[in-house]
PDB file of N, CA, C, O and CB in Angstrom:
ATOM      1  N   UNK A   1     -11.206 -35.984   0.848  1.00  0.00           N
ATOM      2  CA  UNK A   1     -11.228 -34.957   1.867  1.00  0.00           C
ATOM      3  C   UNK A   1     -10.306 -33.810   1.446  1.00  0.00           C
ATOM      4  O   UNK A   1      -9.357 -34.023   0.691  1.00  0.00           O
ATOM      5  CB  UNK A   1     -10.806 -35.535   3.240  1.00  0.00           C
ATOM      6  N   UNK A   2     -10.577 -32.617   1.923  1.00  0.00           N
ATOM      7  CA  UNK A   2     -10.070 -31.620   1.080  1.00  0.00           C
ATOM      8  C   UNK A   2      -9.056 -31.109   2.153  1.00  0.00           C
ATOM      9  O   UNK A   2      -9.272 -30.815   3.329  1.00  0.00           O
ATOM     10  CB  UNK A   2     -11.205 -30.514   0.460  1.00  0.00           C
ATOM     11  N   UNK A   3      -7.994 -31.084   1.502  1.00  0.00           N
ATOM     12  CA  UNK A   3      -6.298 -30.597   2.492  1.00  0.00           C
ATOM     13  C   UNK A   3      -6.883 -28.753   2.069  1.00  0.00           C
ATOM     14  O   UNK A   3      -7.432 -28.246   1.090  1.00  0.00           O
ATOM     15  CB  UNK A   3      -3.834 -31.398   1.294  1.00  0.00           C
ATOM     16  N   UNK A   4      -6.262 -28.094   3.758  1.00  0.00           N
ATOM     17  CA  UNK A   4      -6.113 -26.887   4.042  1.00  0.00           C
ATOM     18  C   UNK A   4      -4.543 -26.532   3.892  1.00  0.00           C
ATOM     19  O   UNK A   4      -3.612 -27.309   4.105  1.00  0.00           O
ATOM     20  CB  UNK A   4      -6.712 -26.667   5.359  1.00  0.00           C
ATOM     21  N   UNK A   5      -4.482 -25.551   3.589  1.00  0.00           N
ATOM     22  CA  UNK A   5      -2.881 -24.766   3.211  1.00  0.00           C
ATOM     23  C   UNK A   5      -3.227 -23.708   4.061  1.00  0.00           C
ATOM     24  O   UNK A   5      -4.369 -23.259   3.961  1.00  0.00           O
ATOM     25  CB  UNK A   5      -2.407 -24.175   1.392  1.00  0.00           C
ATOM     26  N   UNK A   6      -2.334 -23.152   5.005  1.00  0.00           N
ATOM     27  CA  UNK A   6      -2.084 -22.140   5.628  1.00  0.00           C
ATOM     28  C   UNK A   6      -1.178 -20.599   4.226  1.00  0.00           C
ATOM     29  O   UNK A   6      -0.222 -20.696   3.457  1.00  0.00           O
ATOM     30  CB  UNK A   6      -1.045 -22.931   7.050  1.00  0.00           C
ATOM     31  N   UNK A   7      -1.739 -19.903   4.413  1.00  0.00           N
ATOM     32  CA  UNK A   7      -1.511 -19.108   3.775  1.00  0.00           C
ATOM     33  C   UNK A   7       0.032 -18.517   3.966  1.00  0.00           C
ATOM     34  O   UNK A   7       0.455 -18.821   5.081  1.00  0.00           O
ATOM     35  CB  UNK A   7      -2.523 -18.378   3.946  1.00  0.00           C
ATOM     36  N   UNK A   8       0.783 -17.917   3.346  1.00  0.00           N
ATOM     37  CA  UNK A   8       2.190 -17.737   3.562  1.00  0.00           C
ATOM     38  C   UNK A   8       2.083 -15.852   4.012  1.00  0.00           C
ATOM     39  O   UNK A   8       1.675 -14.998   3.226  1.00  0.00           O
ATOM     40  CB  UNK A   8       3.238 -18.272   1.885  1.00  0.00           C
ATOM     41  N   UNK A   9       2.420 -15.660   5.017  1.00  0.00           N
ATOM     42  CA  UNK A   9       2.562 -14.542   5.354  1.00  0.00           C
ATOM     43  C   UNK A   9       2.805 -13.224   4.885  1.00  0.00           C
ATOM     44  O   UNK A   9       3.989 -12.994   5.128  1.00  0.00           O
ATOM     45  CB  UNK A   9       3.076 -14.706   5.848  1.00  0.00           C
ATOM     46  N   UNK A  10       2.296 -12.274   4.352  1.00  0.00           N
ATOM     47  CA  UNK A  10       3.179 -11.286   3.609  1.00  0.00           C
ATOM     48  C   UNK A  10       4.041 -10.296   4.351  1.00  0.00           C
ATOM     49  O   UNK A  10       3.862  -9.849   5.484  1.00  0.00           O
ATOM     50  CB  UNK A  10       2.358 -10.505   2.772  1.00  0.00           C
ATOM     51  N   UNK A  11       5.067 -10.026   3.447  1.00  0.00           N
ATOM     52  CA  UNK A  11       6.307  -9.325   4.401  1.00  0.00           C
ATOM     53  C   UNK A  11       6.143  -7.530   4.439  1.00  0.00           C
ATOM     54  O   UNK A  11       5.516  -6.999   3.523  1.00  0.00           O
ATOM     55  CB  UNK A  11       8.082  -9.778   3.558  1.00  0.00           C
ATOM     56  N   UNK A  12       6.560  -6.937   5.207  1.00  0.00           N
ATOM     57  CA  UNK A  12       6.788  -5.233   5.096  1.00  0.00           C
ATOM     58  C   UNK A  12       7.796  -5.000   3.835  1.00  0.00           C
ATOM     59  O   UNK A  12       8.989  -5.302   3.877  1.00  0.00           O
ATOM     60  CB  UNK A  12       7.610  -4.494   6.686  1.00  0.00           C
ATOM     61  N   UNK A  13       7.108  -4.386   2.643  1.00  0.00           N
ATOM     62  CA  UNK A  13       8.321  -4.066   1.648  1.00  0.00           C
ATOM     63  C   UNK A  13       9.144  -2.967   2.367  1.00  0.00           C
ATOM     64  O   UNK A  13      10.348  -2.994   2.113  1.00  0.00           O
ATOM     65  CB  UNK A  13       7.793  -3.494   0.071  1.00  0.00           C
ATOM     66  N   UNK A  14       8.700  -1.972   3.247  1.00  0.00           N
ATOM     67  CA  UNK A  14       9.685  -1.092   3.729  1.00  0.00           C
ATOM     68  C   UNK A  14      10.317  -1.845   4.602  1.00  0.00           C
ATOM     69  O   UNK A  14      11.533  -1.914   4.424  1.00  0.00           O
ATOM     70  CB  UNK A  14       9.243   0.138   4.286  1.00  0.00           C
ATOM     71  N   UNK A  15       9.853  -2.468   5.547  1.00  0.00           N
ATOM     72  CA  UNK A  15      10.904  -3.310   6.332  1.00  0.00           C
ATOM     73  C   UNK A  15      11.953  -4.247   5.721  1.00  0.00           C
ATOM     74  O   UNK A  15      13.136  -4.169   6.051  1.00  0.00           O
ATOM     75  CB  UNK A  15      10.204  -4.138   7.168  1.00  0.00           C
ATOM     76  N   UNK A  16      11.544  -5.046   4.911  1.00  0.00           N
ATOM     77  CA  UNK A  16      12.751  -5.961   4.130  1.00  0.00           C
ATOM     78  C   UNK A  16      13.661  -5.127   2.872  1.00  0.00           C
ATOM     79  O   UNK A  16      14.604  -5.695   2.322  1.00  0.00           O
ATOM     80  CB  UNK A  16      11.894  -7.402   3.296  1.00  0.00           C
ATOM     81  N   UNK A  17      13.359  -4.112   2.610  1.00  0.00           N
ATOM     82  CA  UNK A  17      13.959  -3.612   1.715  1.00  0.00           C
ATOM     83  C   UNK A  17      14.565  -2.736   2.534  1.00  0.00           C
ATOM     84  O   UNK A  17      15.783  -2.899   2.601  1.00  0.00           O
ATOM     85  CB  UNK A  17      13.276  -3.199   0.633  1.00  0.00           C
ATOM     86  N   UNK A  18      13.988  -1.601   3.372  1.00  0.00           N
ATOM     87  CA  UNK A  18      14.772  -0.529   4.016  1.00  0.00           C
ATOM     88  C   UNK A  18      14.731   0.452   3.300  1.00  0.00           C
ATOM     89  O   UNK A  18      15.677   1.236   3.379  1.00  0.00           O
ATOM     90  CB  UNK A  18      16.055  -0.762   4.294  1.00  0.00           C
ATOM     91  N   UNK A  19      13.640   0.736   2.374  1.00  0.00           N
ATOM     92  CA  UNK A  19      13.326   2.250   1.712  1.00  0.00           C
ATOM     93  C   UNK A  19      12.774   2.738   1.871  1.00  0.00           C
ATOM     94  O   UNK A  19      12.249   2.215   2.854  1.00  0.00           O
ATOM     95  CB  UNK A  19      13.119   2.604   0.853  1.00  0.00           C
ATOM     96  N   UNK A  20      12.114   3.851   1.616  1.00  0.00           N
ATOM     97  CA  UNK A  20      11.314   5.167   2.150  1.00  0.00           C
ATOM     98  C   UNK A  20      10.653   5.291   0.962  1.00  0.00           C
ATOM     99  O   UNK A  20      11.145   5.659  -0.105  1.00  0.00           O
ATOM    100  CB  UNK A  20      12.167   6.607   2.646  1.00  0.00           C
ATOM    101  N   UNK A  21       9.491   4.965   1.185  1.00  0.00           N
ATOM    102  CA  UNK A  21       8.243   5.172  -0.022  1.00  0.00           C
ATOM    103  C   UNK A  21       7.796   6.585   0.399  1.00  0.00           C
ATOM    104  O   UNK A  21       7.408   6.896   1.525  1.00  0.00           O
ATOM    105  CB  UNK A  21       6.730   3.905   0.038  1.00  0.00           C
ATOM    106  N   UNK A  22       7.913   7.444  -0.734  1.00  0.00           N
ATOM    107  CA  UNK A  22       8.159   8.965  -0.726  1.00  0.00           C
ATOM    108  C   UNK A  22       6.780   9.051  -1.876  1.00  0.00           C
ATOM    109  O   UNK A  22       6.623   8.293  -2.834  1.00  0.00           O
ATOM    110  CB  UNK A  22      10.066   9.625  -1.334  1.00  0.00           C
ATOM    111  N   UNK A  23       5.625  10.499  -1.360  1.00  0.00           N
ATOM    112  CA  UNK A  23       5.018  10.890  -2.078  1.00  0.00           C
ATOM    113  C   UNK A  23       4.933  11.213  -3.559  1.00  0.00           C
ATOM    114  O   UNK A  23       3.906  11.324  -4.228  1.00  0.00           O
ATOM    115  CB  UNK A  23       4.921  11.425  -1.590  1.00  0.00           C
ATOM    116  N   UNK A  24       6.370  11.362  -4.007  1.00  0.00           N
ATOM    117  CA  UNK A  24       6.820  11.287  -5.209  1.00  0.00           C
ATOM    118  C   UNK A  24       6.562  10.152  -6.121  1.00  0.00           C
ATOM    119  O   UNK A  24       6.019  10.261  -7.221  1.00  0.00           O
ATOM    120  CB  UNK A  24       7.970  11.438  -5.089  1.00  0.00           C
ATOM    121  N   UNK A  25       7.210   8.490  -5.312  1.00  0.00           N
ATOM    122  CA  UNK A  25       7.213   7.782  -6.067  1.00  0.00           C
ATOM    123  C   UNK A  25       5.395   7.209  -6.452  1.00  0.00           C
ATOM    124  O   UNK A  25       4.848   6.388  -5.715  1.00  0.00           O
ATOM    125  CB  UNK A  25       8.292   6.890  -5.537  1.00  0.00           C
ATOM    126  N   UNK A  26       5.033   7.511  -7.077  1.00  0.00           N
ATOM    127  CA  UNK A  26       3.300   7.282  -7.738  1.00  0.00           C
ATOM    128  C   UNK A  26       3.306   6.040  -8.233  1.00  0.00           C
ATOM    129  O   UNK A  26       2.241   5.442  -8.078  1.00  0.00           O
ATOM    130  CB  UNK A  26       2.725   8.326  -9.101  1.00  0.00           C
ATOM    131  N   UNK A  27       4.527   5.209  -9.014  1.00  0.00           N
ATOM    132  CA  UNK A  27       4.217   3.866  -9.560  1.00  0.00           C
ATOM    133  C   UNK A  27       4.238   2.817  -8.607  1.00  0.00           C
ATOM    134  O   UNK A  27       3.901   1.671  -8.907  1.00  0.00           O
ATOM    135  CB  UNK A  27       5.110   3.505 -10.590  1.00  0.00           C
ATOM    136  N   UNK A  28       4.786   3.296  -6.959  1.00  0.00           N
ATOM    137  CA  UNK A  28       5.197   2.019  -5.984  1.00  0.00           C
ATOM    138  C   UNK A  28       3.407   2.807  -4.995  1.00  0.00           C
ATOM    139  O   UNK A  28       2.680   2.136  -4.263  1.00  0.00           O
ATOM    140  CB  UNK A  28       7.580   2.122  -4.821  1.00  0.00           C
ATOM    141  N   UNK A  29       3.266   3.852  -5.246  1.00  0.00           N
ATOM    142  CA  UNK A  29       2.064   4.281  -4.258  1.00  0.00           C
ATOM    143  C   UNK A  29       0.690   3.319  -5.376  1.00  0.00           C
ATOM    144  O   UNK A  29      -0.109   2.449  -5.029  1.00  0.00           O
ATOM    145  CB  UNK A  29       1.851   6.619  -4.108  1.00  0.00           C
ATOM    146  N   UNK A  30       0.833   3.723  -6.234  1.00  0.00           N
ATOM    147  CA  UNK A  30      -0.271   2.548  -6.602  1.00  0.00           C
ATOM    148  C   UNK A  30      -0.401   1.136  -6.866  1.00  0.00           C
ATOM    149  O   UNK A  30      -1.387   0.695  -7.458  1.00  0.00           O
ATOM    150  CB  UNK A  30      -0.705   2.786  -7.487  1.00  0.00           C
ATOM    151  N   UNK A  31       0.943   0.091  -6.285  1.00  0.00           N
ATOM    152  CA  UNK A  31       0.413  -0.629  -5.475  1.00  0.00           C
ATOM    153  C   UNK A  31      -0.307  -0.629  -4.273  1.00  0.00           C
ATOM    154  O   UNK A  31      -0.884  -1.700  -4.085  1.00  0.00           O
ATOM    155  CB  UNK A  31       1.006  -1.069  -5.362  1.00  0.00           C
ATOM    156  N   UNK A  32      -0.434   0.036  -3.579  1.00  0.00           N
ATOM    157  CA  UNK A  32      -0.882   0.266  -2.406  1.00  0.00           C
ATOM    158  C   UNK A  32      -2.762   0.794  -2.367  1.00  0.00           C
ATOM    159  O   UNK A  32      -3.553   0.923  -1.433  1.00  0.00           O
ATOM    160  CB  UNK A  32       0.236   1.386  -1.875  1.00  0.00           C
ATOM    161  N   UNK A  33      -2.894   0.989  -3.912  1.00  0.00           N
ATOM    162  CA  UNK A  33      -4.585   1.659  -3.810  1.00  0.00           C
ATOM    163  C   UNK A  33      -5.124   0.853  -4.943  1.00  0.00           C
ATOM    164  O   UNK A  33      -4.383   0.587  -5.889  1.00  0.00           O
ATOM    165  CB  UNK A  33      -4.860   3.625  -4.144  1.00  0.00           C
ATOM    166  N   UNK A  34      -6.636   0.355  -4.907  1.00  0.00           N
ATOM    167  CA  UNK A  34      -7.101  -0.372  -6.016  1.00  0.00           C
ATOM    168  C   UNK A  34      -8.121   0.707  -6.707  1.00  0.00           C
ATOM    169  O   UNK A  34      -8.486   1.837  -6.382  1.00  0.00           O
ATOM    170  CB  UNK A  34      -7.804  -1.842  -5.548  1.00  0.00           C
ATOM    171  N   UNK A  35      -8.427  -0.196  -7.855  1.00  0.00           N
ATOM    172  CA  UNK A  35      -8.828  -0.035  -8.757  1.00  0.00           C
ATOM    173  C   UNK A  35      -9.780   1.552  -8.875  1.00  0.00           C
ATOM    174  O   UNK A  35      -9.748   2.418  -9.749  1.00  0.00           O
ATOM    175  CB  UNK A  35      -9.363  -1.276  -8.924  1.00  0.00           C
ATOM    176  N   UNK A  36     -10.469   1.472  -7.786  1.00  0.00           N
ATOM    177  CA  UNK A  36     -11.406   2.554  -7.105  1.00  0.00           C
ATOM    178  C   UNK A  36     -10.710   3.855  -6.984  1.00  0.00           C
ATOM    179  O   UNK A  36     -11.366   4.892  -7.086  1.00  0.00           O
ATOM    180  CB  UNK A  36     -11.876   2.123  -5.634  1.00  0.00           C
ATOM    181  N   UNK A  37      -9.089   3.893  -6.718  1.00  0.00           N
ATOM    182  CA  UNK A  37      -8.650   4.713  -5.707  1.00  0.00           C
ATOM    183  C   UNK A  37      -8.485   4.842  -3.678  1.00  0.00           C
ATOM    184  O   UNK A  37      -8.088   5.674  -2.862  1.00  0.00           O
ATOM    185  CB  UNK A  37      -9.384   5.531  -6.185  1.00  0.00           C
ATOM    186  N   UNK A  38      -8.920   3.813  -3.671  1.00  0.00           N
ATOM    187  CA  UNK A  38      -9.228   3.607  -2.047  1.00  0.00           C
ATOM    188  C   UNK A  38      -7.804   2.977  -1.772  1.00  0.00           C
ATOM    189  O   UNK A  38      -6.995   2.422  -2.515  1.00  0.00           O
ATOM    190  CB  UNK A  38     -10.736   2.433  -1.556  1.00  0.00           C
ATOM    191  N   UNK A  39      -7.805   3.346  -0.095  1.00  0.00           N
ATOM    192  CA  UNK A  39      -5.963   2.784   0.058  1.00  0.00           C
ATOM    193  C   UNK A  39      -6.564   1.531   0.534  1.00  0.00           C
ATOM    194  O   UNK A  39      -7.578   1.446   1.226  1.00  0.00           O
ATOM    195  CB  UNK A  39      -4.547   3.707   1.429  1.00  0.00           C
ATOM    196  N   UNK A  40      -5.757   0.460   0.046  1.00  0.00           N
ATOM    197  CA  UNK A  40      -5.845  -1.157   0.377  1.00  0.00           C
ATOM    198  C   UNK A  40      -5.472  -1.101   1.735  1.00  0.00           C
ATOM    199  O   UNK A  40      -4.546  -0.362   2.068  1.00  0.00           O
ATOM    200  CB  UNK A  40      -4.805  -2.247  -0.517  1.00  0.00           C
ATOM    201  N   UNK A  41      -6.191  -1.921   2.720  1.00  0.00           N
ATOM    202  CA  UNK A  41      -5.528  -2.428   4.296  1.00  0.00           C
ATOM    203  C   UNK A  41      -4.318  -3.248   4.402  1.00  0.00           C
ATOM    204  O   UNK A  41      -3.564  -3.700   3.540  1.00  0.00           O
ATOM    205  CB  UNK A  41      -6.529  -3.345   5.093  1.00  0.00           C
ATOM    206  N   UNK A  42      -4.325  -3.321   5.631  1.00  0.00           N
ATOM    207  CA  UNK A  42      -3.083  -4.162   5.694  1.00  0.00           C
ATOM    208  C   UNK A  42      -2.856  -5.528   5.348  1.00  0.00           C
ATOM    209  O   UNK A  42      -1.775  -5.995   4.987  1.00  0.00           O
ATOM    210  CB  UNK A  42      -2.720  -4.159   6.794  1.00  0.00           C
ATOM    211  N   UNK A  43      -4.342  -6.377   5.525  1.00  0.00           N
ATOM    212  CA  UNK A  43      -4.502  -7.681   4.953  1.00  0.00           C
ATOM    213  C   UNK A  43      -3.726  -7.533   4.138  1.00  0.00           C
ATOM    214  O   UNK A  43      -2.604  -8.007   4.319  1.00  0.00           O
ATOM    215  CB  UNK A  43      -5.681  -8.168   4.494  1.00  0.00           C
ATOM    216  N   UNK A  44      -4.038  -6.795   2.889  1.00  0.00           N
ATOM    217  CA  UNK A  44      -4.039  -7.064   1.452  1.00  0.00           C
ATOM    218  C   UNK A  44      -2.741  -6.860   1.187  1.00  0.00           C
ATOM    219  O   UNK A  44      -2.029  -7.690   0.622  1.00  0.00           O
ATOM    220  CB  UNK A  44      -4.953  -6.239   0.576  1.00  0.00           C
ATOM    221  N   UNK A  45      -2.263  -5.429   1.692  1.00  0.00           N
ATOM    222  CA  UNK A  45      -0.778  -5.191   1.420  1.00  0.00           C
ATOM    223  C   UNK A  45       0.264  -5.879   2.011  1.00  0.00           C
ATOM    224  O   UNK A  45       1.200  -6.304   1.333  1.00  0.00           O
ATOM    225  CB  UNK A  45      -0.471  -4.008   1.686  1.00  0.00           C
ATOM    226  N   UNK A  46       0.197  -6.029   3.200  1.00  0.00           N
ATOM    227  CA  UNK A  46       1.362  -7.245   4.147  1.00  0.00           C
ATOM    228  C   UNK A  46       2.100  -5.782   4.785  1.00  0.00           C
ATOM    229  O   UNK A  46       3.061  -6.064   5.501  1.00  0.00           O
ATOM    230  CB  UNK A  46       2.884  -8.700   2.823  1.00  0.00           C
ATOM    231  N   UNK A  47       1.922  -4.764   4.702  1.00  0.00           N
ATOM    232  CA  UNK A  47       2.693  -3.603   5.264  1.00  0.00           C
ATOM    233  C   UNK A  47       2.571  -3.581   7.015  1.00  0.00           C
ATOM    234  O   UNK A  47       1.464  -3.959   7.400  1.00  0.00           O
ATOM    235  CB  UNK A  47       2.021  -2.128   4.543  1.00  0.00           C
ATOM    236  N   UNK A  48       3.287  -3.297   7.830  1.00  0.00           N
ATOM    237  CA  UNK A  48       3.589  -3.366   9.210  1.00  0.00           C
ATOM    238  C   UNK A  48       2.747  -1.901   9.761  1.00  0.00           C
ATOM    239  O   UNK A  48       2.890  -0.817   9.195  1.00  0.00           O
ATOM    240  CB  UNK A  48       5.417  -3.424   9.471  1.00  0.00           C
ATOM    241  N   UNK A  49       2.095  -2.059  10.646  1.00  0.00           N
ATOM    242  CA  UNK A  49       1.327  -0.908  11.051  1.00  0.00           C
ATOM    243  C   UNK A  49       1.789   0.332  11.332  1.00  0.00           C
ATOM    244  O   UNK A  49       1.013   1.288  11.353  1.00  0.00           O
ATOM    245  CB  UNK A  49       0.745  -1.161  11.993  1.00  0.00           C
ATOM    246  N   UNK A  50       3.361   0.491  11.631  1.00  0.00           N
ATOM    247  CA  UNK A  50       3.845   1.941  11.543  1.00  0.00           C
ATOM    248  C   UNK A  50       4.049   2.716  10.079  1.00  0.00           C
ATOM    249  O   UNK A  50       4.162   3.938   9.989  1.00  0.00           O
ATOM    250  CB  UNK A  50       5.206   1.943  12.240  1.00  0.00           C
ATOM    251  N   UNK A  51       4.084   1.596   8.701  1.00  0.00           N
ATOM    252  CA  UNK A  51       4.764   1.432   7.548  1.00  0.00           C
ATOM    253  C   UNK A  51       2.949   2.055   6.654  1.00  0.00           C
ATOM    254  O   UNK A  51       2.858   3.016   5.890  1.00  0.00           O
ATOM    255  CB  UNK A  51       5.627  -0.572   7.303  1.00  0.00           C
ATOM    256  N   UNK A  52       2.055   1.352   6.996  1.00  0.00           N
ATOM    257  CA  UNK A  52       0.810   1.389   6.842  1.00  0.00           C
ATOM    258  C   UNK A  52       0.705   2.627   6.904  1.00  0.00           C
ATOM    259  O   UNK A  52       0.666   3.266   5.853  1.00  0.00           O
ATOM    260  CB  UNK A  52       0.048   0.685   7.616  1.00  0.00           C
ATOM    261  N   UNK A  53       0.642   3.194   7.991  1.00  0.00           N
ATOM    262  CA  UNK A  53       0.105   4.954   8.406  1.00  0.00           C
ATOM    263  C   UNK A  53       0.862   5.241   7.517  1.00  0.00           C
ATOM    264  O   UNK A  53       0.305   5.677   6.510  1.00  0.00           O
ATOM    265  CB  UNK A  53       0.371   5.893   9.989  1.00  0.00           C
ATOM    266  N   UNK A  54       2.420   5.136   7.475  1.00  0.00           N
ATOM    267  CA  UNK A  54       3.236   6.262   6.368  1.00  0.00           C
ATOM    268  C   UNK A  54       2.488   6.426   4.847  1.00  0.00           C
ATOM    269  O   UNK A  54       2.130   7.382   4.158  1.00  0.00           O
ATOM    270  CB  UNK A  54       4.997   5.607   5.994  1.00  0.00           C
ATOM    271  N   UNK A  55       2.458   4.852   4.713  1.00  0.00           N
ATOM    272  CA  UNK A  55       1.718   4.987   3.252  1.00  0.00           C
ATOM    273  C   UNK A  55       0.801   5.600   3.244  1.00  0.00           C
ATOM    274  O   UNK A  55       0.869   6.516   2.423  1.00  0.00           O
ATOM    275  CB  UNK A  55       1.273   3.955   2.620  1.00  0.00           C
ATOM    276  N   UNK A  56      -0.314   5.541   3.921  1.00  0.00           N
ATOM    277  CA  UNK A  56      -1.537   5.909   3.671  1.00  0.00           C
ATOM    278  C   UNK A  56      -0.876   7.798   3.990  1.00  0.00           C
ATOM    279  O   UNK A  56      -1.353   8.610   3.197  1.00  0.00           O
ATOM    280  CB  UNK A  56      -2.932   4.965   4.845  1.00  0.00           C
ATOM    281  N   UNK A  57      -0.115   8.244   4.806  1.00  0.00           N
ATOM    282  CA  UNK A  57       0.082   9.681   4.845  1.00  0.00           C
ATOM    283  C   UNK A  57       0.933  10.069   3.316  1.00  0.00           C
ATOM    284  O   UNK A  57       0.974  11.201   2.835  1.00  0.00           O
ATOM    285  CB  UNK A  57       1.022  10.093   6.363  1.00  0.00           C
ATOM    286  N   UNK A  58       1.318   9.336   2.959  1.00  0.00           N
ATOM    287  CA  UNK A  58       2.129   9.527   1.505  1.00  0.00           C
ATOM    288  C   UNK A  58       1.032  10.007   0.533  1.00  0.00           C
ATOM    289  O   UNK A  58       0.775  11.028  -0.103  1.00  0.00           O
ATOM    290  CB  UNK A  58       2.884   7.989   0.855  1.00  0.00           C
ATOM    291  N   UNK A  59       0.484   8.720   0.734  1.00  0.00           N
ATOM    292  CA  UNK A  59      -0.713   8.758  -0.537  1.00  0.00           C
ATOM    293  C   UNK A  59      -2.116  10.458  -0.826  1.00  0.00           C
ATOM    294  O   UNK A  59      -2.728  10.874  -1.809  1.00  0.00           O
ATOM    295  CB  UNK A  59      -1.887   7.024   0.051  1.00  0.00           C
ATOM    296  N   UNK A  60      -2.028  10.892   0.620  1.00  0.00           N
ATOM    297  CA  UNK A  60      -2.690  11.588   0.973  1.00  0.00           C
ATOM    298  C   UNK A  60      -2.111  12.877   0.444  1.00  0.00           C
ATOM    299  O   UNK A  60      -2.850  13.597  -0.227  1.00  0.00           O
ATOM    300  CB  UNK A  60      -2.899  11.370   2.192  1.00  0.00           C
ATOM    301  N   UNK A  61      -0.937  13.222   0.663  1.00  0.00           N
ATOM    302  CA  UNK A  61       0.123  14.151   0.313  1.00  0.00           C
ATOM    303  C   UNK A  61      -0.305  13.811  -1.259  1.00  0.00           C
ATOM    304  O   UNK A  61      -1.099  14.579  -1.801  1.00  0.00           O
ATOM    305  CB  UNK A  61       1.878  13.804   0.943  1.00  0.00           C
ATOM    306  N   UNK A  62       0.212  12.669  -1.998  1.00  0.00           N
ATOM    307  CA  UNK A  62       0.358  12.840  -3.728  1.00  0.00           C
ATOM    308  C   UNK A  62      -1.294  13.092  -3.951  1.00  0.00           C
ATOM    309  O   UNK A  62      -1.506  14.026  -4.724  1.00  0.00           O
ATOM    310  CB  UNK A  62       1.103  11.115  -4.776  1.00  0.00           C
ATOM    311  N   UNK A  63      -2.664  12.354  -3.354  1.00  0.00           N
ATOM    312  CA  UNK A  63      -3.737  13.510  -3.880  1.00  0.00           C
ATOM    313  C   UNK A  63      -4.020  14.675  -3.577  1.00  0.00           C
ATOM    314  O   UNK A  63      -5.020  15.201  -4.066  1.00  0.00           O
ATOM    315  CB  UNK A  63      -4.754  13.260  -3.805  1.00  0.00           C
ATOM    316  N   UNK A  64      -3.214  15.336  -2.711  1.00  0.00           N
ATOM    317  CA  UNK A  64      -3.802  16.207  -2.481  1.00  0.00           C
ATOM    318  C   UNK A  64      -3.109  17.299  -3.270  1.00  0.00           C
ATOM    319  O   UNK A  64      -3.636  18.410  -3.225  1.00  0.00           O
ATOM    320  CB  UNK A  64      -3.963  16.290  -1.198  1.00  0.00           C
ATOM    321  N   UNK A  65      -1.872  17.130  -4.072  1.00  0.00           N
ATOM    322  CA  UNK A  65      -0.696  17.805  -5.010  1.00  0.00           C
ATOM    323  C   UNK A  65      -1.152  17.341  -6.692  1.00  0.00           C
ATOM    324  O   UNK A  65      -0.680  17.822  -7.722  1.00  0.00           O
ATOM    325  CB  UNK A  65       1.134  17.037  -4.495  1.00  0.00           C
ATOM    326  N   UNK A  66      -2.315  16.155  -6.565  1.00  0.00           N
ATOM    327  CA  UNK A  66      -2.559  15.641  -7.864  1.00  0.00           C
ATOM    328  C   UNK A  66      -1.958  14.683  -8.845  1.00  0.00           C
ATOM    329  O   UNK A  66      -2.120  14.412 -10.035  1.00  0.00           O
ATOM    330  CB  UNK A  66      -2.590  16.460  -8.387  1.00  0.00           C
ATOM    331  N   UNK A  67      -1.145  14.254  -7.787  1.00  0.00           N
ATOM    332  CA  UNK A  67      -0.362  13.059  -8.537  1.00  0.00           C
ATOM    333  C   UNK A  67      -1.368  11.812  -8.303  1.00  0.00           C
ATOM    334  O   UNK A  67      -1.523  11.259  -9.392  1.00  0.00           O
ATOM    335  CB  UNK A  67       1.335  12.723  -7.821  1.00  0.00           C
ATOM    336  N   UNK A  68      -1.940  11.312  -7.518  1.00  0.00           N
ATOM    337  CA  UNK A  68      -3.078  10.147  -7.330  1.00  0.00           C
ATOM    338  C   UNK A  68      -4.034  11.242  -7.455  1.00  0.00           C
ATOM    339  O   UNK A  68      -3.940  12.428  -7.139  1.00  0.00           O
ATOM    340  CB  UNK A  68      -3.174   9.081  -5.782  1.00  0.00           C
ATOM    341  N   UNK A  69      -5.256  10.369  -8.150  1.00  0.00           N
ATOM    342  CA  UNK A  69      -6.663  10.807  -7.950  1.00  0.00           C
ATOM    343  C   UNK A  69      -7.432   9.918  -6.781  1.00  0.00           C
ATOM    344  O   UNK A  69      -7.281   8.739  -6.461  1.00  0.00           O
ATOM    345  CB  UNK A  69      -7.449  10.669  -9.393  1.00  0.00           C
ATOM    346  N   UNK A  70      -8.164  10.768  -6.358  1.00  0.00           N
ATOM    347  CA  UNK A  70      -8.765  10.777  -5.413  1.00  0.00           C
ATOM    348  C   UNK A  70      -9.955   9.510  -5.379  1.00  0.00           C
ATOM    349  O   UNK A  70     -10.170   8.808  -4.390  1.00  0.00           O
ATOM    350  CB  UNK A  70      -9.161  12.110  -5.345  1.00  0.00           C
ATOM    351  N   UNK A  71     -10.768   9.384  -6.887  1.00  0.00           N
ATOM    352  CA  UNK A  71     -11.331   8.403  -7.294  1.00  0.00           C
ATOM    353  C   UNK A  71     -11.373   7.888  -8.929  1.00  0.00           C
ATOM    354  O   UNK A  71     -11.549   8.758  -9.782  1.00  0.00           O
ATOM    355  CB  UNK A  71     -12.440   8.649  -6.786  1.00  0.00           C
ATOM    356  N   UNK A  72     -11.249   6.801  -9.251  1.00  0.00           N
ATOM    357  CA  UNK A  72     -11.484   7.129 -10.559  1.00  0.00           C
ATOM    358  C   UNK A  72     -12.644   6.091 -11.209  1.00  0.00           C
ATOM    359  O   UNK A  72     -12.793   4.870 -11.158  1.00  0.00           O
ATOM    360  CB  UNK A  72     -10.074   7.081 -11.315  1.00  0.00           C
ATOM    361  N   UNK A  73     -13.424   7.238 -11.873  1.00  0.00           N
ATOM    362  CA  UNK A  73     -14.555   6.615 -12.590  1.00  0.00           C
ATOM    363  C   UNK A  73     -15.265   5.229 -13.431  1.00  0.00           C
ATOM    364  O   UNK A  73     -16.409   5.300 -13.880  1.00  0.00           O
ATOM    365  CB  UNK A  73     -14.540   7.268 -13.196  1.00  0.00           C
TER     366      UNK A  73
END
């Protein structure tokens, strides 16, 4: 019979750390977008829903200045 594991929760990196993910930083914003360019949900990221919007407003700011692309091929 096959044992179930409850999955382990993921945490807010801005909440447990206490930093400010800034449009600037591009190597911590693309954790946050896959392969496509699309911003990952919250499932995926573990980010807290006020923390979520920021990112996704971050991310929006660095494509729209050209630091993230928008999609990539």
């Amino acid at each position: 019979m096959a044992e179930f594991y409850r999955k382990k929760k993921k945490v807010c990196y801005m909440c447990t750390t206490g930093k400010d993910i800034n449009y600037k930083d591009v190597d911590i914003l693309k954790k946050y977008i896959n392969d496509k360019g699309k911003i990952l949900p919250r499932r995926v990221t573990g980010a807290c829903a006020k923390h979520q919007r920021h990112i996704a407003e971050q991310i929006k700011k660095a494509r729209a200045i050209a630091l993230l692309p928008y999609t990539n091929k």
